[in-house]
MIGUKE-338503 format. One record per residue: residue number from 1; residue in three letters; chain; x, y, z of N, C-alpha, C in turn. Coordinates in steps of 0.1 Angstrom, whole numbers, plus 2048, in hexadecimal, padded with zeros to 3 digits. Last residue first. Layout:
# MIGUKE-338503
 vexvo lomar voke n.X n.Y n.Z ca.X ca.Y ca.Z c.X c.Y c.Z
   NUM   ALA    A   X   Y   Z    X    Y    Z   X   Y   Z
...
***
This chain:
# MIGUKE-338503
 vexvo lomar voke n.X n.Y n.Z ca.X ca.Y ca.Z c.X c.Y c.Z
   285   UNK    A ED1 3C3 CE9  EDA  3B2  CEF EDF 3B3 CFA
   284   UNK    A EB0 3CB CEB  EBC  3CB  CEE EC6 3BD CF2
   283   UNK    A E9C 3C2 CCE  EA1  3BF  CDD EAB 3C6 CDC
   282   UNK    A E89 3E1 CC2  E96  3D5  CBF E9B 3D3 CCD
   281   UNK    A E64 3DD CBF  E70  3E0  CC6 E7A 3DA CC5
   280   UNK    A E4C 3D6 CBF  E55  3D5  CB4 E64 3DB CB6
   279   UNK    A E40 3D9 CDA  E3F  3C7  CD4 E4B 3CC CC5
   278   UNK    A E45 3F5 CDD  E4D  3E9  CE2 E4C 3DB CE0
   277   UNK    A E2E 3FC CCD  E3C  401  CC7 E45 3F7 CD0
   276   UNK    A E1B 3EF CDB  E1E  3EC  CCD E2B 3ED CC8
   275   UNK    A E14 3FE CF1  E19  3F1  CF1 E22 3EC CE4
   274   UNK    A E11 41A CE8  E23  417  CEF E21 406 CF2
   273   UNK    A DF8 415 CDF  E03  419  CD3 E14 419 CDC
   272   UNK    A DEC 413 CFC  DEC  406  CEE DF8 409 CDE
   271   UNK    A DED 42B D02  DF7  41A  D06 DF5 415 D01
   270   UNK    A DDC 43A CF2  DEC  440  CF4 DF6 42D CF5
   269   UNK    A DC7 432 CFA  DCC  42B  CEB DD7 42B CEB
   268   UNK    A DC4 43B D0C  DC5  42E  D0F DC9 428 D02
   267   UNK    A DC1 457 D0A  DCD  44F  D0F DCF 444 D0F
   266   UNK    A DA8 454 CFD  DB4  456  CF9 DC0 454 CFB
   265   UNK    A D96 45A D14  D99  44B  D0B DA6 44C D01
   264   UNK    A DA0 46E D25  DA3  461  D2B DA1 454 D1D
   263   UNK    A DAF 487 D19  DA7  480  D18 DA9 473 D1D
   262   UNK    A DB8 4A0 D31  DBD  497  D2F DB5 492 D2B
   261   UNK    A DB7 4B4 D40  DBC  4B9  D38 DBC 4AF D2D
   260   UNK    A DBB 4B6 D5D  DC0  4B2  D5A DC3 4B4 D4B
   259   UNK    A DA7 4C5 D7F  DA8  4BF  D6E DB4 4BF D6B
   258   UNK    A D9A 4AE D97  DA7  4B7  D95 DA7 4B5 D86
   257   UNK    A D85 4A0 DA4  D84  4AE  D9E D8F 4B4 D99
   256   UNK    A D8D 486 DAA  D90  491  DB7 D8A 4A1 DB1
   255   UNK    A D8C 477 D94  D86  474  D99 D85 47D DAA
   254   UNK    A DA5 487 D85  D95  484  D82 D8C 483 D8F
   253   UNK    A DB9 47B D97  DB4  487  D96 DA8 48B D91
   252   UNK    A DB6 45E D8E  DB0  460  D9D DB1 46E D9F
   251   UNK    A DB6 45D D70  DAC  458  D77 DA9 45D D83
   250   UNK    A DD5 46C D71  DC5  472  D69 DB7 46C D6F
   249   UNK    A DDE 450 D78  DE0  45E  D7F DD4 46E D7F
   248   UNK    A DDA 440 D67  DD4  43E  D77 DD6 448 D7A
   247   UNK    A DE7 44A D51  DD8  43F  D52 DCB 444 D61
   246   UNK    A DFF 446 D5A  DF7  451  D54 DE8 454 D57
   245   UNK    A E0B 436 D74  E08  434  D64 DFE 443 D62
   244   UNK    A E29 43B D81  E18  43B  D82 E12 43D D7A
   243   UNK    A E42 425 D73  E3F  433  D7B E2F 435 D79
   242   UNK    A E52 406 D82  E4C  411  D79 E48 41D D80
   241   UNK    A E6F 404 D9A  E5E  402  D98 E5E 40E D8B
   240   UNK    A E8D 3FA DA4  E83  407  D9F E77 403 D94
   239   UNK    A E9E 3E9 DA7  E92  3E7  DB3 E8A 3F4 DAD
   238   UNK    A EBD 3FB D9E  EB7  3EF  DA3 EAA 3F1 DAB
   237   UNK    A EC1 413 D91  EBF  418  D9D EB5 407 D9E
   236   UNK    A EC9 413 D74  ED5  413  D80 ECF 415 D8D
   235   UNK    A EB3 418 D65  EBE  40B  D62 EC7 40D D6C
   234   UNK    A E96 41B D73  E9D  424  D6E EAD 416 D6F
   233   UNK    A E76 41E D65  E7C  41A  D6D E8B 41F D6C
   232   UNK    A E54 417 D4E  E60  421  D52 E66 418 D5C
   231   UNK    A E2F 417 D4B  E43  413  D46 E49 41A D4F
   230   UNK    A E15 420 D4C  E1F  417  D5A E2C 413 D56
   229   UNK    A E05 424 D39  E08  41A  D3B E13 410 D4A
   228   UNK    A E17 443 D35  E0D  43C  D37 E10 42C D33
   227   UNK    A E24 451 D54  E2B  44B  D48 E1F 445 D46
   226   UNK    A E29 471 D65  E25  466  D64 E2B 45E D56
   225   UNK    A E2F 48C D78  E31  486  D6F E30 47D D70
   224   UNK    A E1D 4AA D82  E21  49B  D86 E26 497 D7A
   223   UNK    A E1A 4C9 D92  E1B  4C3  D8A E24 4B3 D8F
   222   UNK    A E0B 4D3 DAF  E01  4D2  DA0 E0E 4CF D90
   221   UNK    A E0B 4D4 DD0  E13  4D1  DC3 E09 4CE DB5
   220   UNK    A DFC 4DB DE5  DFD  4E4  DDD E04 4E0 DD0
   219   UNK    A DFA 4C8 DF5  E02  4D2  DFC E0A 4DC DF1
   218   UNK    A DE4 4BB DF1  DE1  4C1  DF8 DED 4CC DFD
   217   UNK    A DF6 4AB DD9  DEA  4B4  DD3 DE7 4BD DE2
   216   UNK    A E05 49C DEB  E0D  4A6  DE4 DFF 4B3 DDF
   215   UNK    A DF3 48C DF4  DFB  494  DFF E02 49F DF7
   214   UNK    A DED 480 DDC  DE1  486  DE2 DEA 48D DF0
   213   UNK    A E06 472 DD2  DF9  47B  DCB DF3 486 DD3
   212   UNK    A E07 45E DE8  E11  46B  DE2 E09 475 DDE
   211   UNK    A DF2 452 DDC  DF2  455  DED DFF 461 DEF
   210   UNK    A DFA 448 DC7  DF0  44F  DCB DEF 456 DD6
   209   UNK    A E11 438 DD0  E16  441  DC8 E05 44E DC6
   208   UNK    A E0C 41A DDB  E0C  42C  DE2 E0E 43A DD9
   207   UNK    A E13 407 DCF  E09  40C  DCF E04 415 DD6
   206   UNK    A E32 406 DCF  E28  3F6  DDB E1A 3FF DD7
   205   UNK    A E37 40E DBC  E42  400  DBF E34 3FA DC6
   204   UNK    A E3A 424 DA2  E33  421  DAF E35 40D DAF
   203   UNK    A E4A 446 D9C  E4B  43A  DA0 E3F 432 DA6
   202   UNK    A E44 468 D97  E42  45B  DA1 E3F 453 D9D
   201   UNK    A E4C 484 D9C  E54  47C  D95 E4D 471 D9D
   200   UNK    A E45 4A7 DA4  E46  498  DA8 E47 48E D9C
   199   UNK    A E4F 4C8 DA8  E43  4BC  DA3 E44 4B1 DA6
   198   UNK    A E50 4EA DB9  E50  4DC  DB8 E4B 4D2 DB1
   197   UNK    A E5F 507 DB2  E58  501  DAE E56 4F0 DAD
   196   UNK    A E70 51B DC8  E71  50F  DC4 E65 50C DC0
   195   UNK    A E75 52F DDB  E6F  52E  DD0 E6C 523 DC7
   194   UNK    A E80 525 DF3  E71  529  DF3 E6A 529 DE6
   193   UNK    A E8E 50B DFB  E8C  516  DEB E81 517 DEA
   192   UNK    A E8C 502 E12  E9B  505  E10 E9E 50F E04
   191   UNK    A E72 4FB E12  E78  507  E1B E88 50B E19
   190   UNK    A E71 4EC DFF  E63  4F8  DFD E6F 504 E0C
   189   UNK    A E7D 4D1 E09  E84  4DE  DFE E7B 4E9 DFB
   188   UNK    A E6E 4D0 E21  E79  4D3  E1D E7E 4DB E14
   187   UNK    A E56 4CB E0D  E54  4D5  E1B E63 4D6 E1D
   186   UNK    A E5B 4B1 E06  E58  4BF  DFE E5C 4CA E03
   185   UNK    A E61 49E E1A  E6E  4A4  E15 E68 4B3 E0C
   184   UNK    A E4B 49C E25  E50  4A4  E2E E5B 4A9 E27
   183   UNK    A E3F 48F E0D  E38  497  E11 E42 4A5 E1C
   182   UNK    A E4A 477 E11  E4E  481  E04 E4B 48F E08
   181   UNK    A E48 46C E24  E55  46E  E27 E53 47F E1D
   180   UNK    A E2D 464 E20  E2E  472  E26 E3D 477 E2B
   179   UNK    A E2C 453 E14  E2A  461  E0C E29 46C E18
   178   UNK    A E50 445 E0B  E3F  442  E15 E3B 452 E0E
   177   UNK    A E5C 437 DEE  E58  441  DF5 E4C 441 E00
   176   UNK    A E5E 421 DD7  E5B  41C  DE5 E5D 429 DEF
   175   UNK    A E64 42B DC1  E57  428  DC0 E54 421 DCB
   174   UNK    A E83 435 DB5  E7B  424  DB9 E6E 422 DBA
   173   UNK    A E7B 44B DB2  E86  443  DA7 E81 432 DA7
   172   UNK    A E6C 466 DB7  E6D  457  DBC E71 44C DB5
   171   UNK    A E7B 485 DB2  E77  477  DAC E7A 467 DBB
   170   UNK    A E74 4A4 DB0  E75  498  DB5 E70 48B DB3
   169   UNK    A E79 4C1 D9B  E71  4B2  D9C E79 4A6 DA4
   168   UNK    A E7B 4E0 D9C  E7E  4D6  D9E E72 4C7 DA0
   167   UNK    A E86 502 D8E  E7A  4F6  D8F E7E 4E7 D94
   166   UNK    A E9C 50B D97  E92  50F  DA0 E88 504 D9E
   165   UNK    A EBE 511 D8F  EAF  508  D8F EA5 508 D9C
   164   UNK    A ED0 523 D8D  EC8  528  D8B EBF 51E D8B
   163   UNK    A EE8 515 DA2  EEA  519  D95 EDA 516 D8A
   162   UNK    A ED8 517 DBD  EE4  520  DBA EEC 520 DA8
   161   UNK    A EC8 506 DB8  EC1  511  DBA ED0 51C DB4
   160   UNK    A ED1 4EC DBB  ECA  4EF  DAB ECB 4FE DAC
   159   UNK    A ED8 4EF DD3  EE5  4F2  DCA EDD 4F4 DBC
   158   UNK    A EBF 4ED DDF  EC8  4F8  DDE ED5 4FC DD9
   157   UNK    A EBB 4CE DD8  EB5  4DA  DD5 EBB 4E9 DD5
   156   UNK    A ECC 4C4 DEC  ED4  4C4  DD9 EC5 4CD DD4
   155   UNK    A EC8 4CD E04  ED0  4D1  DFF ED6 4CF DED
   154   UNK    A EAB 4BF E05  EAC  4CD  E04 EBB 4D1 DFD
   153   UNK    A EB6 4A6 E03  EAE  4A9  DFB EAE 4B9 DF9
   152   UNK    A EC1 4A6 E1E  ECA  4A2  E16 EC3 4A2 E07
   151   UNK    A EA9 4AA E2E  EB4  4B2  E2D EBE 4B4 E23
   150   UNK    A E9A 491 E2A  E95  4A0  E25 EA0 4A7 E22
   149   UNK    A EB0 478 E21  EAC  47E  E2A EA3 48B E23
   148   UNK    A EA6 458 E10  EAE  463  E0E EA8 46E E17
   147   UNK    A EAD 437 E1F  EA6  446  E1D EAB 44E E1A
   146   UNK    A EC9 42A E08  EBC  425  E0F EB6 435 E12
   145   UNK    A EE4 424 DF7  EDE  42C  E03 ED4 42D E09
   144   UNK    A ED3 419 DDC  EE2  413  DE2 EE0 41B DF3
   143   UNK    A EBA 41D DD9  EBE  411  DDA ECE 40A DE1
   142   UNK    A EAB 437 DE6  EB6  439  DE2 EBB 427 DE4
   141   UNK    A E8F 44E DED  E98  443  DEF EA1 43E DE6
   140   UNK    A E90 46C DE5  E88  466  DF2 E91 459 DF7
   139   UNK    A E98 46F DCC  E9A  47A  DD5 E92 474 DE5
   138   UNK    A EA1 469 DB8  EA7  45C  DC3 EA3 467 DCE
   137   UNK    A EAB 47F D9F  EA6  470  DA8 EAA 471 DB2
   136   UNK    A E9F 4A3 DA1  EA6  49B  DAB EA2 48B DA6
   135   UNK    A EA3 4B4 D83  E9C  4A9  D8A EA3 4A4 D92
   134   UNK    A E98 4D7 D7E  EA6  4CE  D86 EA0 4C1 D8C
   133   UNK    A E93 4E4 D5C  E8D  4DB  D6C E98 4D4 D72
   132   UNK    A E97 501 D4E  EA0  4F5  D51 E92 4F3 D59
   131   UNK    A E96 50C D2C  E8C  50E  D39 E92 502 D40
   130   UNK    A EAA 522 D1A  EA6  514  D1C E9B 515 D28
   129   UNK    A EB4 539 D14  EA8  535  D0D EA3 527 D14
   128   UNK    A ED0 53A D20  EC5  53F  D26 EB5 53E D1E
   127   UNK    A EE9 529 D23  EDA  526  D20 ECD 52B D24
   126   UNK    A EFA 52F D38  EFE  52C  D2C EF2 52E D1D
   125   UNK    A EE8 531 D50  EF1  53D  D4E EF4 53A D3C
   124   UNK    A EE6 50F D53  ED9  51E  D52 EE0 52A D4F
   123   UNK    A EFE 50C D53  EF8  505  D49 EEA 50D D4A
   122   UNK    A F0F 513 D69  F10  516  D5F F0A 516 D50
   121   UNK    A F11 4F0 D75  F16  4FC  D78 F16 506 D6B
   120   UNK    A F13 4D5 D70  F07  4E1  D6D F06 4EB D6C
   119   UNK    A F28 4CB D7D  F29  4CC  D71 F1F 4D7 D67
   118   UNK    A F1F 4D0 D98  F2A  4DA  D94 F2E 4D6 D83
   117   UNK    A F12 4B6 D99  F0A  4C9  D9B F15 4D4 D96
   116   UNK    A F22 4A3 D98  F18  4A2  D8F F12 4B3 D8D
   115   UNK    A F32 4A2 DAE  F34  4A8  DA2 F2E 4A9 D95
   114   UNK    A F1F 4A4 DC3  F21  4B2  DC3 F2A 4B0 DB7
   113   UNK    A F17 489 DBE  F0B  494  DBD F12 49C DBB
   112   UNK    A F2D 474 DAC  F29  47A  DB8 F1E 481 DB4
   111   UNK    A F2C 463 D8D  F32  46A  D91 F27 472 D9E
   110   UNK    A F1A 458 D77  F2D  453  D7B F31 456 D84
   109   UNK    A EFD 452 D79  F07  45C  D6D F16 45C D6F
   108   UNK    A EF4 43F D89  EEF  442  D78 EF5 44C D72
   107   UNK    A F0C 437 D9C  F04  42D  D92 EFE 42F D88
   106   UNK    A F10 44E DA9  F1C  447  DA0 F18 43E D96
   105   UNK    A EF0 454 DB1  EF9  45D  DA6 F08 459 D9E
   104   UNK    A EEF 441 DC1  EE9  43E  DB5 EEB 44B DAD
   103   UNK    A F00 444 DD6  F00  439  DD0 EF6 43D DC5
   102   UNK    A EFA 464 DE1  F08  460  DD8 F02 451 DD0
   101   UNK    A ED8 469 DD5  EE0  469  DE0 EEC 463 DD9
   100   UNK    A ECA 480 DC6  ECC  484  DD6 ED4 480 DDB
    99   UNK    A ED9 482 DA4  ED6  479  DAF ED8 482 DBE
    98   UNK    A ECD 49C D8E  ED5  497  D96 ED1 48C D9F
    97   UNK    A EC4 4A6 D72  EC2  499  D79 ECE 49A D81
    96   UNK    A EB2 4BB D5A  EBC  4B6  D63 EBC 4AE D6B
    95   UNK    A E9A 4C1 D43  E9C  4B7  D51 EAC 4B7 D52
    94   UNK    A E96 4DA D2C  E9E  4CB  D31 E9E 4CD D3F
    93   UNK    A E87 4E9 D12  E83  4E2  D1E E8E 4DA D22
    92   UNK    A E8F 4EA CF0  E8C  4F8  CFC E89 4F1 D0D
    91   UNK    A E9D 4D6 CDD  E99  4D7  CEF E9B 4E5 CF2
    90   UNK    A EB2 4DA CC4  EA3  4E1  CC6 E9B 4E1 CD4
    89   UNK    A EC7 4CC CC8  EBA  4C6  CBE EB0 4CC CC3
    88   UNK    A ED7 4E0 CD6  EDC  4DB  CC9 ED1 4D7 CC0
    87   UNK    A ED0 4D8 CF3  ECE  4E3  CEC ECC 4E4 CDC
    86   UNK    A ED5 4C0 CF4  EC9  4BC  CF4 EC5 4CC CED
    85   UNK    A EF0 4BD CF6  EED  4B8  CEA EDE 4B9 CE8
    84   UNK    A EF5 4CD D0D  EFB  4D5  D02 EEF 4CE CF2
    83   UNK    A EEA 4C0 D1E  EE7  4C8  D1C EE5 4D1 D10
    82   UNK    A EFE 4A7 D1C  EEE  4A4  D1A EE7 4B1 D13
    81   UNK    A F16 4B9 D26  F18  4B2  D19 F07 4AF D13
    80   UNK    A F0D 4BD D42  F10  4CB  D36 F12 4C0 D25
    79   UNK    A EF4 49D D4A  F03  4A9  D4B F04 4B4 D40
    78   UNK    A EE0 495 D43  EE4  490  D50 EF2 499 D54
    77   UNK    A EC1 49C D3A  ED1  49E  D39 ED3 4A0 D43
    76   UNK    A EA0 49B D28  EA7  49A  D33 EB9 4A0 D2C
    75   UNK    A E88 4AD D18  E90  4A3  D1C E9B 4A4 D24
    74   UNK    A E69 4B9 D0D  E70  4BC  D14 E79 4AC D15
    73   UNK    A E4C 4C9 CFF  E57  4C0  CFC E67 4C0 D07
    72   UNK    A E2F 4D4 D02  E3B  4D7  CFC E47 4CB D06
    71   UNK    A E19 4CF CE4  E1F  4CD  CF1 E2A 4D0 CF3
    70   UNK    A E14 4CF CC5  E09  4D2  CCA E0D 4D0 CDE
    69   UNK    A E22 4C2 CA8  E24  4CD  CB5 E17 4C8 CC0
    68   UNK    A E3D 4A4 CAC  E30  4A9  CAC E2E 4B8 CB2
    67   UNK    A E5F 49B CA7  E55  49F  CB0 E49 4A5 CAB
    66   UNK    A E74 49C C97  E6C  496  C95 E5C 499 C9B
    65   UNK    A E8A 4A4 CA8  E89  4AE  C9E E7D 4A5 C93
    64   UNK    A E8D 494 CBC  E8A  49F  CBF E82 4A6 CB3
    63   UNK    A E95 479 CB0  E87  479  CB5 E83 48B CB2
    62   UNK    A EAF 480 CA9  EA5  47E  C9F E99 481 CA1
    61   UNK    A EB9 484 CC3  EBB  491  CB9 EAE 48D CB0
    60   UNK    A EB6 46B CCC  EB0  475  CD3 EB1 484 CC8
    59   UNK    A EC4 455 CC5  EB7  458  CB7 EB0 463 CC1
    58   UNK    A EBD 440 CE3  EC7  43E  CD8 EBA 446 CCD
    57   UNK    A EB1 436 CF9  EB2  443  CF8 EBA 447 CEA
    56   UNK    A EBB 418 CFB  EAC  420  CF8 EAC 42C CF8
    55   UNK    A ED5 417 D03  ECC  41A  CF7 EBF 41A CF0
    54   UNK    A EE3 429 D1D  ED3  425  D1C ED3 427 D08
    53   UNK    A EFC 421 D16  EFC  420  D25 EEA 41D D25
    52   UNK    A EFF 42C CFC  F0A  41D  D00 F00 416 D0F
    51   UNK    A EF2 441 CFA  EEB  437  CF4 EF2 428 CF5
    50   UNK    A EF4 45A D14  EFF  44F  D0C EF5 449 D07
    49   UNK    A EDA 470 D13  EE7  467  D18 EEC 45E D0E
    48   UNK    A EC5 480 D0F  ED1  483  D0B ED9 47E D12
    47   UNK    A EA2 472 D0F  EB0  475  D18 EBD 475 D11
    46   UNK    A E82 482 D04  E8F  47B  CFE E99 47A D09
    45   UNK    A E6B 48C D08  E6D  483  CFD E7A 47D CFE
    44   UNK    A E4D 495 D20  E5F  492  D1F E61 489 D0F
    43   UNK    A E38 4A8 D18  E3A  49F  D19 E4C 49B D19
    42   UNK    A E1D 4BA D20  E2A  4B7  D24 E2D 4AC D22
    41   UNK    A E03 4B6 D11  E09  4C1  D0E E13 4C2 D12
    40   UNK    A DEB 49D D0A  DF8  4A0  D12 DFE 4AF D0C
    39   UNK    A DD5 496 CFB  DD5  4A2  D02 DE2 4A2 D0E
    38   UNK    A DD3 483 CEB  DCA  47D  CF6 DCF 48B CFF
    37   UNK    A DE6 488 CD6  DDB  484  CD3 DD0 488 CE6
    36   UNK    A DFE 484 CE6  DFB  494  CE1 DEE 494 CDE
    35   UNK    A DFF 46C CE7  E01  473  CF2 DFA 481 CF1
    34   UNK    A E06 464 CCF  DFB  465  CD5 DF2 469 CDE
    33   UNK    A E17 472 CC2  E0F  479  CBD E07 473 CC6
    32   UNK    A E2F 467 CD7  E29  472  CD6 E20 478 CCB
    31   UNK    A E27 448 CC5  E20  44C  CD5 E23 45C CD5
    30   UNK    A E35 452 CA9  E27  450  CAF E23 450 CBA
    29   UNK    A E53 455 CB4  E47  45E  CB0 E36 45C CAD
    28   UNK    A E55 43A CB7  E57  445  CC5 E4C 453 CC2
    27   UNK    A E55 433 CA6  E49  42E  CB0 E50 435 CB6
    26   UNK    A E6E 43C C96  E5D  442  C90 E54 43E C98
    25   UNK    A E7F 434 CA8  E7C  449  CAA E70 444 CA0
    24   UNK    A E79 418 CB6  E80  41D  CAE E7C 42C CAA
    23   UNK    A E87 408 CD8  E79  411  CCC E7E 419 CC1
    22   UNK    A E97 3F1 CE0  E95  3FC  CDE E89 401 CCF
    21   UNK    A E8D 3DB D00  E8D  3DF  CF2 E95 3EE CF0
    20   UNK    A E87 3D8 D1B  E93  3D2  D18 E92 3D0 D05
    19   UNK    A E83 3F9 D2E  E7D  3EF  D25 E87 3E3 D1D
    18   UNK    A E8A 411 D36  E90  405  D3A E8B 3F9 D33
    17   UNK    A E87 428 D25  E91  422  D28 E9B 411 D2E
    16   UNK    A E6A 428 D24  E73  422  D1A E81 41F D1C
    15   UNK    A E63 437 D37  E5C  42E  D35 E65 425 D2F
    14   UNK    A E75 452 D37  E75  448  D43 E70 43A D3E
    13   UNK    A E6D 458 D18  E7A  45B  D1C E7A 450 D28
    12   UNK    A E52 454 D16  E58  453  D0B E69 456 D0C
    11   UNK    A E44 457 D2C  E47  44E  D25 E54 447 D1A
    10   UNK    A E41 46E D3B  E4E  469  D3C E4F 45F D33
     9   UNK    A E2C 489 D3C  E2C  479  D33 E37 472 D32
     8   UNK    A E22 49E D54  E29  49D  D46 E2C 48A D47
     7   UNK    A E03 4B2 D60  E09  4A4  D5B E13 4A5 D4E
     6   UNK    A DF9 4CC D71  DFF  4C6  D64 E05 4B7 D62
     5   UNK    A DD9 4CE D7A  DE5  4CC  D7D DE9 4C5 D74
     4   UNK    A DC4 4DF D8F  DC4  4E0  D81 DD3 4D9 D85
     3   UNK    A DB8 4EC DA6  DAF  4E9  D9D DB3 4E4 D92
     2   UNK    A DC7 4E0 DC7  DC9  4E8  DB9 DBF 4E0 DAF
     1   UNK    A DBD 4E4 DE6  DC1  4DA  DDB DC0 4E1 DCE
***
């Protein structure tokens, strides 16, 4: 079991998106100072999508070039256009996102898996300062297609591989993954890319998302991402559960010896300042 494991802070990008407000970039910039406060060092800030499709993500340039130092800063993009724009405002870090399985890749970005990957094509080559992560959703279950096979996991891992992504995060999109489906799919893609650096993305629907935890910590994985407070979800993947609150995640590695890095009172102020910024939040219509 590894002595030490990184946690990055989805909040402020997963957490927020689905929320039925929008936050405005100066409470956006507060919870990252808080986050930063309470000893986060990874933290996702922002998704480079349509602000038509998620306007909560609306003010990602702004946010960027706002940011606090002291962590480093990372955001998503769903295609070469995301990429381009996340380069543009300073993102040395971006998440890529492909769906594992077809239904919920036409649903959150328009378009198939293999044309979603061939848009990417080129985008590590193009960008060589950047540090990519290739995020699989839906990499276990999948609301429109139901299991998503190991196999069929391995394979959109090895297309990351073929246009230079090696880091990868699987995501439990829904947060109804058994843990040891997860557990056999790792071992999958750990054999399809040996080099492959694995982390986890988790959701939690029925209260297993620990029990993830602890199969993944015994089979070596040392980075997770969480959201504090338990926000998050994702707007096209119906039935998708918050993601494992921060909170709790720090708590039950604590509680195993595993350090973290992480002040536990501090975080808790962290959620009291992401409650706030959403009680002032402009509805969405």
């Amino acid at each position: 079991m590894p002595q030490q494991v990184q946690i990055t802070d989805v909040v402020l990008r997963d957490g927020l998106q689905d929320e039925p407000v929008v936050v405005s970039v100066a409470d956006r910039v507060r919870i990252a100072e808080a986050l930063v406060a309470a000893g986060l060092r990874r933290i996702e800030a922002a998704s480079f999508v349509n602000p038509a499709r998620v306007p909560q993500m609306a003010g990602a340039e702004e946010l960027v070039a706002a940011l606090p130092s002291g962590a480093r800063w990372s955001a998503l993009a769903l295609n070469r256009r995301g990429v381009e724009r996340a380069v543009a405002a300073g993102v040395t870090d971006v998440c890529l996102v492909v769906s594992a399985a077809e239904g919920h890749s036409r649903a959150n970005a328009g378009r198939g898996v293999h044309e979603a990957l061939a848009d990417l094509d080129g985008v590590v080559a193009d960008n060589p300062r950047i540090r990519f992560t290739g995020g699989i959703a839906t990499a276990f279950v999948c609301p429109f297609d139901g299991e998503i096979s190991p196999e069929r996991l391995a394979e959109v891992a090895t297309a990351y591989a073929a246009i230079g992504v090696t880091r990868l995060g699987l995501a439990d999109t829904l947060g109804t993954a058994e843990p040891q489906h997860v557990g056999r799919s790792i071992g999958a893609v750990r054999e399809a890319v040996p080099e492959a650096v694995v982390g986890l993305h988790l959701h939690n629907a029925l209260g297993q998302a620990l029990r993830t935890v602890d199969i993944a910590l015994d089979l070596g994985i040392t980075r997770f991402d969480a959201a504090v407070g338990g926000y998050g979800g994702c707007p096209f993947a119906p039935g998708a559960h918050g993601n494992i609150a921060t909170e709790t995640l720090v708590d039950h590695l604590h509680a195993r010896g595993v350090d973290t890095g992480i002040d536990r009172v501090r975080l808790g102020e962290a959620v009291a300042v992401v409650r706030e910024a959403l009680r002032r939040g402009s509805p969405i219509g």
